[in-house]
ZAVEXDREN-556245 format. One record per residue (C-alpha): x negated, y negated, z; residue in three letters; residue number from 1. Coordinates in nm, 2 decimals, padded with zeros to 4 digits, always signed. Each point is the difference from the previous one (the first is absolute). Layout:
<nodes>
@x: X | y: Y | z: Z | r: ALA | k: NUM
...
</nodes>
This chain:
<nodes>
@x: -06.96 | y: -10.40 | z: +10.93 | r: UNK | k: 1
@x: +00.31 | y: +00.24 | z: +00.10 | r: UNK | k: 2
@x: -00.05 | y: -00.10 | z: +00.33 | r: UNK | k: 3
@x: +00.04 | y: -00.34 | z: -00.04 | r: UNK | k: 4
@x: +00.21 | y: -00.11 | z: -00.27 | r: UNK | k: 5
@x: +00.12 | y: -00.27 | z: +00.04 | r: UNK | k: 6
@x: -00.33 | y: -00.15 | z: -00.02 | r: UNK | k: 7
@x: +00.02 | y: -00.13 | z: -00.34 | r: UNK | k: 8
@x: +00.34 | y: -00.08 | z: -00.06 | r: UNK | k: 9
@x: +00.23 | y: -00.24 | z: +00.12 | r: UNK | k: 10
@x: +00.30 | y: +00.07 | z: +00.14 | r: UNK | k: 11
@x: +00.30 | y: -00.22 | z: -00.04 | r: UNK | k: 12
@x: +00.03 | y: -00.25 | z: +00.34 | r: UNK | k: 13
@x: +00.38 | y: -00.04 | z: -00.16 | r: UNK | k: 14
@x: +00.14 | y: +00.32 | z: +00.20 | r: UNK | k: 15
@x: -00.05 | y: -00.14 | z: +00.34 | r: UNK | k: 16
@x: +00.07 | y: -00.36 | z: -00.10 | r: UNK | k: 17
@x: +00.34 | y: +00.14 | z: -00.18 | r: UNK | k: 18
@x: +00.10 | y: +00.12 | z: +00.36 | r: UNK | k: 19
@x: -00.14 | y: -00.34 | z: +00.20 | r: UNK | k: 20
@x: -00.20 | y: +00.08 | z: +00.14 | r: UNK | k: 21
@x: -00.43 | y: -00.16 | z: +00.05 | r: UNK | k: 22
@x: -00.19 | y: +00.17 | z: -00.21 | r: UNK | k: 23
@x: -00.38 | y: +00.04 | z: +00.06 | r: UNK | k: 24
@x: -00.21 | y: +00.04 | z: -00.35 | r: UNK | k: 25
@x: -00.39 | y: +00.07 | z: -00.08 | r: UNK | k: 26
@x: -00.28 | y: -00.03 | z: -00.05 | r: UNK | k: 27
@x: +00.10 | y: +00.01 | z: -00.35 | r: UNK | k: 28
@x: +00.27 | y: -00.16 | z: +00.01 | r: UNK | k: 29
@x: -00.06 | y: -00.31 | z: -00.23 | r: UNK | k: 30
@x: +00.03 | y: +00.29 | z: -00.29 | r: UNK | k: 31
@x: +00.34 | y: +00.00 | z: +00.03 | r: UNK | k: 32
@x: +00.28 | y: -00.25 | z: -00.16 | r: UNK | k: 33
@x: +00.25 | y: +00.10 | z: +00.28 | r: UNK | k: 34
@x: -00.24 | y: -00.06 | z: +00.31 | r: UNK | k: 35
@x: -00.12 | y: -00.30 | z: -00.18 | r: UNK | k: 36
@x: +00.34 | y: -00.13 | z: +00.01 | r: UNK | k: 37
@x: +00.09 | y: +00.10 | z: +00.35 | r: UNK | k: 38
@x: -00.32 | y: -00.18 | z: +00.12 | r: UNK | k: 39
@x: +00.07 | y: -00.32 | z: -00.17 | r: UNK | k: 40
@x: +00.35 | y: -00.02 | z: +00.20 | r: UNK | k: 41
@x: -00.19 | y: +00.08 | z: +00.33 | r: UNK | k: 42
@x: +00.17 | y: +00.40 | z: -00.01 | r: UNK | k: 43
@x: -00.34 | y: +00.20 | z: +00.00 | r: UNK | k: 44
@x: -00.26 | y: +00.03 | z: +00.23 | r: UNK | k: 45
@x: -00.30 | y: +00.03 | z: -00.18 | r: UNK | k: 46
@x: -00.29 | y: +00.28 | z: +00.11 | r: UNK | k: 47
@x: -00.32 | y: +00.02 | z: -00.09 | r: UNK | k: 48
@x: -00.25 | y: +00.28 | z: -00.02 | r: UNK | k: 49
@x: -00.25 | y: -00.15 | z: +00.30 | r: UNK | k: 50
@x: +00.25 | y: -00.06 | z: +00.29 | r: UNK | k: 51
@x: +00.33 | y: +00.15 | z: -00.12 | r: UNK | k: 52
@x: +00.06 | y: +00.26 | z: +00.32 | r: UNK | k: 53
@x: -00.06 | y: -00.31 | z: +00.19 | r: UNK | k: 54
@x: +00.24 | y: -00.25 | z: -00.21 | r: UNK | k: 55
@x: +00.24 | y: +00.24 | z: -00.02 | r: UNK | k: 56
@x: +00.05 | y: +00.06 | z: +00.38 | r: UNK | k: 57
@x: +00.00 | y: -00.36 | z: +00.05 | r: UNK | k: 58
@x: +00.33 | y: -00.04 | z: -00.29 | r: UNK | k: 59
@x: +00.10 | y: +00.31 | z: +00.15 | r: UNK | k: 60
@x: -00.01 | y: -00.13 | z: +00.37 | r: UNK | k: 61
@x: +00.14 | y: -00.36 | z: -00.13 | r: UNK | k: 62
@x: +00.27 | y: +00.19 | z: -00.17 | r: UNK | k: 63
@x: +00.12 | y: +00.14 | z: +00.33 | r: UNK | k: 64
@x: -00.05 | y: -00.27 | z: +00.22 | r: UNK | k: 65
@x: +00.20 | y: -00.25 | z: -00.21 | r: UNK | k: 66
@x: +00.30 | y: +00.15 | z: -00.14 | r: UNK | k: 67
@x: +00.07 | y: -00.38 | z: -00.16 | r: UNK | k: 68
@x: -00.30 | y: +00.00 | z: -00.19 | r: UNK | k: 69
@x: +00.00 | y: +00.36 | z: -00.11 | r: UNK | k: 70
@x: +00.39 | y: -00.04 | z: -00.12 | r: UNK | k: 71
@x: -00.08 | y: -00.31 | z: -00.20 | r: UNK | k: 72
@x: -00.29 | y: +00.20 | z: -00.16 | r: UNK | k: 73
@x: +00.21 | y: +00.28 | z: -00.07 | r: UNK | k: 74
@x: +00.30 | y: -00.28 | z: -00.15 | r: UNK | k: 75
@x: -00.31 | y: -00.18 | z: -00.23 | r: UNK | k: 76
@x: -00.06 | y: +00.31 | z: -00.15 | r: UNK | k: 77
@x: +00.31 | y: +00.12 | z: -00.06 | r: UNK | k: 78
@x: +00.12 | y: -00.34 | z: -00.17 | r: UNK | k: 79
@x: -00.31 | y: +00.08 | z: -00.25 | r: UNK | k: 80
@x: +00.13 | y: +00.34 | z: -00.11 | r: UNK | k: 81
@x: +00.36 | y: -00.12 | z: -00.02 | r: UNK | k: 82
@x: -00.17 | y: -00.32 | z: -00.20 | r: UNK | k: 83
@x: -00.16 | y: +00.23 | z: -00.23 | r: UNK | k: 84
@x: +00.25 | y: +00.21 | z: -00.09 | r: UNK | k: 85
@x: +00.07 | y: +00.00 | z: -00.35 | r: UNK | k: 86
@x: -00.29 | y: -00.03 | z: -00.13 | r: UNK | k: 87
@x: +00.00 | y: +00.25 | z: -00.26 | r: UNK | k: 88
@x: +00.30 | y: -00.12 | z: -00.12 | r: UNK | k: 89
@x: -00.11 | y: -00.36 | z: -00.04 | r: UNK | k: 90
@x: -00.38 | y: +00.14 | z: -00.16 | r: UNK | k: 91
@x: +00.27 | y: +00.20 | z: -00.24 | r: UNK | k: 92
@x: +00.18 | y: -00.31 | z: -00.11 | r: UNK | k: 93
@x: -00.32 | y: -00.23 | z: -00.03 | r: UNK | k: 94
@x: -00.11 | y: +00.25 | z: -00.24 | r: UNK | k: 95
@x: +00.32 | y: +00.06 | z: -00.15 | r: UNK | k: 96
@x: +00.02 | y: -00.42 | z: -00.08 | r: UNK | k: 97
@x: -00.40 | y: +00.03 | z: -00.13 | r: UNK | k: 98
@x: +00.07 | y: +00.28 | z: -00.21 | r: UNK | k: 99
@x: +00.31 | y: -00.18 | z: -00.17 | r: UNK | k: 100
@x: -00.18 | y: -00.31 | z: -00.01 | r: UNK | k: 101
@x: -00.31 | y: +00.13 | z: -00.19 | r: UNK | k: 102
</nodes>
C-alpha cells in the first residue's frame, strides 16, 4: 500500500539510538537485527500490534516523567551502535582469513 509503507519493512531503530535517545519499535520489531540488539541491552521499547497506542503513551509518558530513566535508555542504546561499529569491516576480514585459509 502507498499509503502505508512502511508497513512491510523495517526501518533501522539505529538512527535514533545513534543520537541517544529511547527508541520505541514494533510490532515487528523482532525482524530486525538492530532492534533485536537494542532490546537485549534494555534500549527499545517493544510495541505490539494489540495495545501499541496504549504502550506507547505509557513509554512516552515515562519518558517525560523520568528524565533519569529516559537518559539511561537513550546512553544503552547509543553504547550498542557505538559497540557495533565496525562491523563490516570485521565481516570483511573474517572472510578475507576464510578465503586465504581454504
Amino acid at each position: 500500500s502507498t499509503l502505508f509503507p512502511y508497513t512491510t519493512l523495517f526501518r533501522s531503530p539505529y538512527r535514533p539510538a545513534a543520537w541517544g535517545v529511547p527508541v520505541a519499535a514494533g510490532p515487528r520489531w523482532q525482524e530486525s537485527r538492530d532492534a533485536v540488539l537494542l532490546q537485549q541491552a534494555g534500549a527499545l521499547a517493544p510495541l505490539t500490534a494489540d495495545d501499541a497506542v496504549e504502550t506507547m503513551t505509557q513509554y512516552w509518558r515515562q519518558w517525560i516523567s523520568d528524565e533519569t530513566e529516559r537518559k539511561a535508555q537513550g546512553t544503552r542504546a547509543r553504547q550498542v551502535v557505538e559497540a557495533d561499529r565496525g562491523a563490516a569491516a570485521r565481516s570483511v576480514a573474517m572472510l578475507e582469513e576464510l578465503i586465504s585459509g581454504a
